[in-house]
Structure formats: C-alpha cells, structure tokens
Backbone as JSON, one array per atom type, in Angstrom:
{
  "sequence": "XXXXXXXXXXXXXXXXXXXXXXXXXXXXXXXXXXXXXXXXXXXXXXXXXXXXXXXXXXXXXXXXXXXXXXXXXXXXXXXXXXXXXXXXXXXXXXXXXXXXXXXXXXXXXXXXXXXXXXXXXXXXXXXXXXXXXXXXXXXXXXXXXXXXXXXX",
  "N": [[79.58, 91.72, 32.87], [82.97, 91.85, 33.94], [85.97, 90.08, 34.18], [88.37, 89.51, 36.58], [91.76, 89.29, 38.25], [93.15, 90.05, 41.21], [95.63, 91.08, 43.56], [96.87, 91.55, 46.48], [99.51, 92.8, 48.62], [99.74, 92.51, 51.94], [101.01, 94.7, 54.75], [103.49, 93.1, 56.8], [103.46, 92.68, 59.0], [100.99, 92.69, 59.8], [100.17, 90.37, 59.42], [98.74, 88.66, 61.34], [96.14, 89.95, 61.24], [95.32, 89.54, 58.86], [92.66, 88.22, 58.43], [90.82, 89.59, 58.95], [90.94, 91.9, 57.43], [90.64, 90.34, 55.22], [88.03, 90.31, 55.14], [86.67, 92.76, 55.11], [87.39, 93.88, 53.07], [86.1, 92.16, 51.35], [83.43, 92.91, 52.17], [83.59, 95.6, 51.24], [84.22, 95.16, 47.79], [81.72, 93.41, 47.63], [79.49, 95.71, 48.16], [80.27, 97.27, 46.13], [79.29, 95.9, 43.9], [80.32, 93.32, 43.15], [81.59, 90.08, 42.23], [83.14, 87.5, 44.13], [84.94, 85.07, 43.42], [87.14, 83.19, 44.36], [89.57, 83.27, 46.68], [92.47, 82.95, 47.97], [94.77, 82.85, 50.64], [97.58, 83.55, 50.41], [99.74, 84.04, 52.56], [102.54, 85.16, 54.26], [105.68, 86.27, 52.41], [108.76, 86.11, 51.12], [109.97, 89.71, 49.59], [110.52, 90.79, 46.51], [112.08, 93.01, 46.4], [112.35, 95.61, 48.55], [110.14, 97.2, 50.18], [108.3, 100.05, 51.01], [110.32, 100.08, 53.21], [109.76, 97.28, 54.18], [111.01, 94.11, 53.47], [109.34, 91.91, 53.47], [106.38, 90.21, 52.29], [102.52, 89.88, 53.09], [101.12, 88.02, 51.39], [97.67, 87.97, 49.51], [95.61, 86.31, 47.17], [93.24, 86.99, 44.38], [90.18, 85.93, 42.55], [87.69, 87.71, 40.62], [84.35, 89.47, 39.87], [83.15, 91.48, 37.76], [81.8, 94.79, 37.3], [83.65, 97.39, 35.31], [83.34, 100.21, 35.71], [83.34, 100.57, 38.56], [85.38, 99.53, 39.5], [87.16, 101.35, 39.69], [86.4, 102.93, 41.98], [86.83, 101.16, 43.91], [89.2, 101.11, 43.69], [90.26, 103.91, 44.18], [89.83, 103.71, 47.08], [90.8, 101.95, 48.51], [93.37, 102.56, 48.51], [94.59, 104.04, 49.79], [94.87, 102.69, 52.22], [96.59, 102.0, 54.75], [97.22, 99.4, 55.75], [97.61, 97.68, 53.04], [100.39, 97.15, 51.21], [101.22, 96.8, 48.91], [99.01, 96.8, 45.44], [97.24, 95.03, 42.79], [94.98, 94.6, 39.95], [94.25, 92.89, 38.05], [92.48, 92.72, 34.19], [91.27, 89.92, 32.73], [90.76, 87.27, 30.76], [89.29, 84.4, 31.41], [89.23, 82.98, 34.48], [91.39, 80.59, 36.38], [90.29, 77.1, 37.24], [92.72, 76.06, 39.24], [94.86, 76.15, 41.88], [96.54, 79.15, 42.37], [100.06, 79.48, 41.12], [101.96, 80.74, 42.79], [100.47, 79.86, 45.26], [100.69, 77.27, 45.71], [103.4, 77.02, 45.2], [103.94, 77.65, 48.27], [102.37, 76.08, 49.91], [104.03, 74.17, 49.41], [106.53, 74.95, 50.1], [106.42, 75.52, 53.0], [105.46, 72.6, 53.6], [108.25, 71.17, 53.09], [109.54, 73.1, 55.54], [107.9, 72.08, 58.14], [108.62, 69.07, 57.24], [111.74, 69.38, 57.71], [111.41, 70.42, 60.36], [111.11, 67.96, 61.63], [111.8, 65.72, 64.88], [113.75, 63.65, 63.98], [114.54, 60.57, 65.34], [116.5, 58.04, 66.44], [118.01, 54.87, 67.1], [120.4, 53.99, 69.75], [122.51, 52.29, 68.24], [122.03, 52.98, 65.56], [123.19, 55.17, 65.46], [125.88, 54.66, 66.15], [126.27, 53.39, 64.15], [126.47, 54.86, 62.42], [128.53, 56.69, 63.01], [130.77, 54.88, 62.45], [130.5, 54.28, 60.0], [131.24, 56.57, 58.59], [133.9, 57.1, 60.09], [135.38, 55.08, 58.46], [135.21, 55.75, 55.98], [136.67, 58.23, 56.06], [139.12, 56.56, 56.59], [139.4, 55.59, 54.33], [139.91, 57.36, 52.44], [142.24, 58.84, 53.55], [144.13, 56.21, 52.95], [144.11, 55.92, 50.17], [145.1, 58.45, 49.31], [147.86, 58.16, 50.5], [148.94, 56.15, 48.94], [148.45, 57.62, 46.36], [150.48, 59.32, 46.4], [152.48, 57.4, 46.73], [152.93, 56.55, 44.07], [154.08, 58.16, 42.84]],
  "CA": [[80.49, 91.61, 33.99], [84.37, 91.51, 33.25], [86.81, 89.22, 35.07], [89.58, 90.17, 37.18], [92.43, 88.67, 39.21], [93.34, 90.46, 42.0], [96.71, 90.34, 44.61], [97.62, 92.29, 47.55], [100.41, 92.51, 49.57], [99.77, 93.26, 53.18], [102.32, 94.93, 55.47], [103.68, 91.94, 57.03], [103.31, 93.47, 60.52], [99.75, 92.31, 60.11], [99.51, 88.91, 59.16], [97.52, 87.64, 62.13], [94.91, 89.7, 60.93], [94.58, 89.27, 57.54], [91.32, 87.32, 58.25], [90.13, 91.17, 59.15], [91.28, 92.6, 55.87], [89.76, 89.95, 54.02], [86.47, 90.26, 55.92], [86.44, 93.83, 54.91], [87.44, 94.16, 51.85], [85.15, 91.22, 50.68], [82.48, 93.82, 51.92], [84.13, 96.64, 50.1], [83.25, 94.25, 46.97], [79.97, 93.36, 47.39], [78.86, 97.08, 47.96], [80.19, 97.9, 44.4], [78.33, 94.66, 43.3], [81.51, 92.64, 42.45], [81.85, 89.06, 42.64], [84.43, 86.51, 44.66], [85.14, 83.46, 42.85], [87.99, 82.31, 45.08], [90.26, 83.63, 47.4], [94.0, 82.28, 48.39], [95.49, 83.76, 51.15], [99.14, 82.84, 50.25], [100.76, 84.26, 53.63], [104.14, 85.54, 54.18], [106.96, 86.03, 51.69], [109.99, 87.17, 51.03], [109.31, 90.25, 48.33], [111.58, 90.89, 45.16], [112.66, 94.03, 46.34], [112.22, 96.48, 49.91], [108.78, 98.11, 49.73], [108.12, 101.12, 52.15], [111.37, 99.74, 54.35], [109.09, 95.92, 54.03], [111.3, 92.69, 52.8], [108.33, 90.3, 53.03], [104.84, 90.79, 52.75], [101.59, 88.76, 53.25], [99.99, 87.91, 49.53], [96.5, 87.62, 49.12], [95.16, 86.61, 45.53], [91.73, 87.03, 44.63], [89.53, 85.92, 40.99], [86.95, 88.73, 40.68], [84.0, 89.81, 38.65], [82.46, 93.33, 38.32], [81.7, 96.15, 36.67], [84.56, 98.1, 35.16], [83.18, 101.55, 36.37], [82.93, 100.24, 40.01], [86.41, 98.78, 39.96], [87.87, 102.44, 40.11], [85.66, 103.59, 43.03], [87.34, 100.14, 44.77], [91.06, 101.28, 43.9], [90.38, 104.73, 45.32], [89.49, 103.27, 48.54], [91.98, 100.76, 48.85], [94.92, 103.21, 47.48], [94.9, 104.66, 50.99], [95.06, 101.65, 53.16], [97.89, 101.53, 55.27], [97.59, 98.21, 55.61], [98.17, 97.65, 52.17], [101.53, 97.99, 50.61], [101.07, 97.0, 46.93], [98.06, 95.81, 45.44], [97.5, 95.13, 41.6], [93.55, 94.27, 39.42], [94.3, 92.62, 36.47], [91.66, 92.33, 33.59], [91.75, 88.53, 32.75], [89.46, 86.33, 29.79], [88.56, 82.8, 32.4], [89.8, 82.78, 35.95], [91.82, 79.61, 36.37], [89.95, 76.55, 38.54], [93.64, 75.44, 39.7], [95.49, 77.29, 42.44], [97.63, 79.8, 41.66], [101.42, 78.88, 41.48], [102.15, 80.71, 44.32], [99.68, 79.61, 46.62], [101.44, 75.52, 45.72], [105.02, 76.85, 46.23], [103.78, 78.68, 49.23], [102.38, 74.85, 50.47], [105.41, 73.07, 49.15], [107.84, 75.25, 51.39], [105.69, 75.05, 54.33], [105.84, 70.99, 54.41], [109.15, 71.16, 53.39], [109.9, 73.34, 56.28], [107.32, 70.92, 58.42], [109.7, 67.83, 57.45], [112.81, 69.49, 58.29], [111.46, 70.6, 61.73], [110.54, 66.59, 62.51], [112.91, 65.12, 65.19], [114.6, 62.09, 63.52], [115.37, 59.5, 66.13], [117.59, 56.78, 66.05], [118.38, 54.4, 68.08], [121.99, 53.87, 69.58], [123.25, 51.32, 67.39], [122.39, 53.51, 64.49], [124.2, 56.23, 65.68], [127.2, 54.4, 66.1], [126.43, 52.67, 62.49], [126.58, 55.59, 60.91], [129.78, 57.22, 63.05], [131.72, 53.97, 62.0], [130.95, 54.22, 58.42], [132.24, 58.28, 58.39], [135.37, 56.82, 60.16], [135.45, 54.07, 57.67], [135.06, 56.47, 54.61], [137.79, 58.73, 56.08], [139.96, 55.69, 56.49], [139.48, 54.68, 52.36], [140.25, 58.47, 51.53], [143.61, 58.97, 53.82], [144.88, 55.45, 52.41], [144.11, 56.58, 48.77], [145.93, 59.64, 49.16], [148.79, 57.79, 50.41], [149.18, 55.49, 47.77], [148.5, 58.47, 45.11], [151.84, 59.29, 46.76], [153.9, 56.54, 46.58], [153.18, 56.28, 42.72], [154.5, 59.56, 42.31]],
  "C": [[81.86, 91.19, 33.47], [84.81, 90.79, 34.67], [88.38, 89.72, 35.48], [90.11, 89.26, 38.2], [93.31, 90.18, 39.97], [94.71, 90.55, 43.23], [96.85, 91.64, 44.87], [98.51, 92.24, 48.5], [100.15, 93.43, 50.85], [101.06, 93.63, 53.94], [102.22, 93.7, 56.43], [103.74, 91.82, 58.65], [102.24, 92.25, 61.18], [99.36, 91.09, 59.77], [98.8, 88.11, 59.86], [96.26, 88.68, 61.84], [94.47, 90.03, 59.46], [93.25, 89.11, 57.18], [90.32, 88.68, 58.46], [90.06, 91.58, 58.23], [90.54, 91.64, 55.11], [88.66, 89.91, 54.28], [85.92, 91.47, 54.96], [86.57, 94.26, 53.49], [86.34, 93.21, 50.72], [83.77, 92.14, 50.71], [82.16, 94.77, 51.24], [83.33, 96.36, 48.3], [82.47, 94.36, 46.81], [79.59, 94.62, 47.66], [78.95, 97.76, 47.01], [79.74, 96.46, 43.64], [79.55, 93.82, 42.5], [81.2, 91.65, 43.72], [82.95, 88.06, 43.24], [84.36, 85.45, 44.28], [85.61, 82.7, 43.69], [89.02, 83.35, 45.4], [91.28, 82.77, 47.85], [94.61, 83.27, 48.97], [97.05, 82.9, 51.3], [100.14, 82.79, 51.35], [101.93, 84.7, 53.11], [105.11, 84.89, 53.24], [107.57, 86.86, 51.26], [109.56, 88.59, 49.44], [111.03, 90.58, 47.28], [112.74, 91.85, 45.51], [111.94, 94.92, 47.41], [111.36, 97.51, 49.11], [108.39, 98.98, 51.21], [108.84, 99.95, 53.74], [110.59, 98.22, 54.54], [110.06, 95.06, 52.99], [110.31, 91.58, 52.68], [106.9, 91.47, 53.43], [103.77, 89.44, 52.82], [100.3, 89.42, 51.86], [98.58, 87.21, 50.35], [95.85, 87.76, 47.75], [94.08, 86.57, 45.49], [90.74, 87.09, 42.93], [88.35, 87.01, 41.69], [85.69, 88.89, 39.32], [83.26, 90.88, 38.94], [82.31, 93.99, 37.34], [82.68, 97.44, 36.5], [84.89, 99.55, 36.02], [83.33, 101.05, 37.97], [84.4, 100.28, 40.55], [87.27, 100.49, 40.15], [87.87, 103.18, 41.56], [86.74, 102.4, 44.06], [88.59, 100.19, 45.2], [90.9, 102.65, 44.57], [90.09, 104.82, 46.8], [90.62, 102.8, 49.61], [93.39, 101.58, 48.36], [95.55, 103.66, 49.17], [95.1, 103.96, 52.33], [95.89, 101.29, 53.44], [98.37, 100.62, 55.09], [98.53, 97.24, 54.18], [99.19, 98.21, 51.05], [101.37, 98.44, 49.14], [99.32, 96.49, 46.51], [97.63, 95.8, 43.63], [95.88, 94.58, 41.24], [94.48, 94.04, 37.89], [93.27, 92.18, 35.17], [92.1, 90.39, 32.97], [90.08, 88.03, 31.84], [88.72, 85.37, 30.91], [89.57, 82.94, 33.46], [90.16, 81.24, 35.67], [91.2, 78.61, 37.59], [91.2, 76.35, 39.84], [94.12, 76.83, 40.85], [96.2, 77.63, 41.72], [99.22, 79.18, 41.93], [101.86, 79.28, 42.67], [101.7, 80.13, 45.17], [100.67, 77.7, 46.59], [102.81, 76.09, 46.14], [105.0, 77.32, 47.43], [103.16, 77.28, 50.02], [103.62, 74.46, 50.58], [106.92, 73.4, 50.02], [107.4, 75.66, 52.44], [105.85, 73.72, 54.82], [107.03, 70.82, 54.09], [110.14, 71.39, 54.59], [109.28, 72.29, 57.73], [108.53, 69.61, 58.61], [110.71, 68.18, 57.85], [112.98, 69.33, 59.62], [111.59, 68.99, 62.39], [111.58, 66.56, 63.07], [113.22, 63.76, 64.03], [115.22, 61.56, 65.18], [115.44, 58.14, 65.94], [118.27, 55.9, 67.32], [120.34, 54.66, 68.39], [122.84, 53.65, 68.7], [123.13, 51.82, 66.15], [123.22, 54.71, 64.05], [125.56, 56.05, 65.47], [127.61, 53.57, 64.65], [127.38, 53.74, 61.94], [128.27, 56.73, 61.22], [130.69, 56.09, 62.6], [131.86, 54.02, 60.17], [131.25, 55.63, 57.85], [133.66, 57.81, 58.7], [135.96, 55.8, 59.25], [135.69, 54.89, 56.12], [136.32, 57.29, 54.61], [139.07, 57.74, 56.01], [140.79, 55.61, 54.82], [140.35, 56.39, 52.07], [142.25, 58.88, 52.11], [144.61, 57.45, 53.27], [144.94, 55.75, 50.58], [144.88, 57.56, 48.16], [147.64, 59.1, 49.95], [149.99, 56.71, 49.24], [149.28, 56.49, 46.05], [150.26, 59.17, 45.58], [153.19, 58.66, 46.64], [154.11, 56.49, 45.19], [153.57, 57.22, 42.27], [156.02, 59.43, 42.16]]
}
C-alpha cells in the first residue's frame, strides 16, 4: 500500500455542502480499497490566481493509502466533477500526525477575525480618558512644532 496526500479545491459556490462531497468521495475511496488516515476540511480561501472565473475556493486535504493502480480509476472519476475545480494526489514516504499548515493558518485567521468582531465596551470615563489623552498628544505635537520654529 503506498501513501498519498491528497487536496481539493471545491468551487466555492458549494461550501455548505462540502460535508456531501466528503461523504462521497470517502465512498469513492473505499470502493477502490483506499484508506483515510485524516481528513482537514480547511474551508474557504482566497486562491493564488482566478480558476474557471473562481478567486477563492474551499480546500479539503486528505492523507491516503492505496493501491497505485486504483488511484488512476479515482482521478478519472473525479476529473469530471464539476464540483471540483483543482484537485492534486501526491505520492508521499509518512503522512504527517500534525495538521497541515494550512489547516492552523486557516484557524489562526478565523479567531483573529473572531477577536476583531468582539464589541469592546468601555465605560464613559474611559472614553473620555482616552479622547483627552489624543487632545493632549496633539497639544505636545502643535507646541513642538512651534518651538522647532522659533529656533529657526
């Protein structure tokens, strides 16, 4: 059995049902007797470069193990699937336990975006803290620039 990593980019149309596509194609799989190690559905992102009129697509990566001959029968299947724009099989020595890098920067600017959304609230008195020490800062900078004046 050889080892393979796997990634597809879905048209980004379809990202609520991904969970369909990976249903199906996991069946696809197991009917040519290939194994699923681990699956990461990475979701939506922006792509490198405009793929059939598509700026973002929805990644799905996928460790694999199978039977070389099989894995052809799997790409002529999948070559024709609308759904899917790109999709790539890479032969590979040891599948990695760790996620893939994408799938972490693909967290990491999710709770980023997450923390941005939070409200921040503040009471009054910090509101007006923090407009006194802007008018306070502009103060220091228009007396600074008057004095860089006079020494002229």
């Amino acid at each position: 059995m050889k080892k393979y990593e796997a990634i597809i980019i879905l048209n980004p149309n379809l990202s609520s049902k991904a969970d369909n596509f990976i249903k199906g194609f996991e069946k696809l799989l197991k009917e040519n007797s290939f194994k699923i190690k681990k699956y990461e559905d990475i979701g939506r992102r922006q792509l490198s470069y405009s793929i059939n009129n598509h700026n973002k697509g929805h990644y799905i990566f996928f460790n694999l193990e199978g039977d070389p001959a099989k894995l052809i029968d799997v790409e002529n299947k999948i070559k024709y699937d609308e759904s899917i724009i790109r999709h790539l099989f890479i032969s590979v020595k040891n599948h990695e336990d760790n996620d893939s890098q994408l799938f972490i920067d693909s967290k990491n600017s999710k709770n980023n975006e997450d923390a941005n959304n939070e409200p921040v609230n503040k009471s009054q008195d910090e509101v007006d803290n923090d407009s006194t020490d802007d008018n306070q800062q502009e103060d220091s900078k228009l007396e600074n620039a008057d004095e860089d004046k006079d020494n002229e």
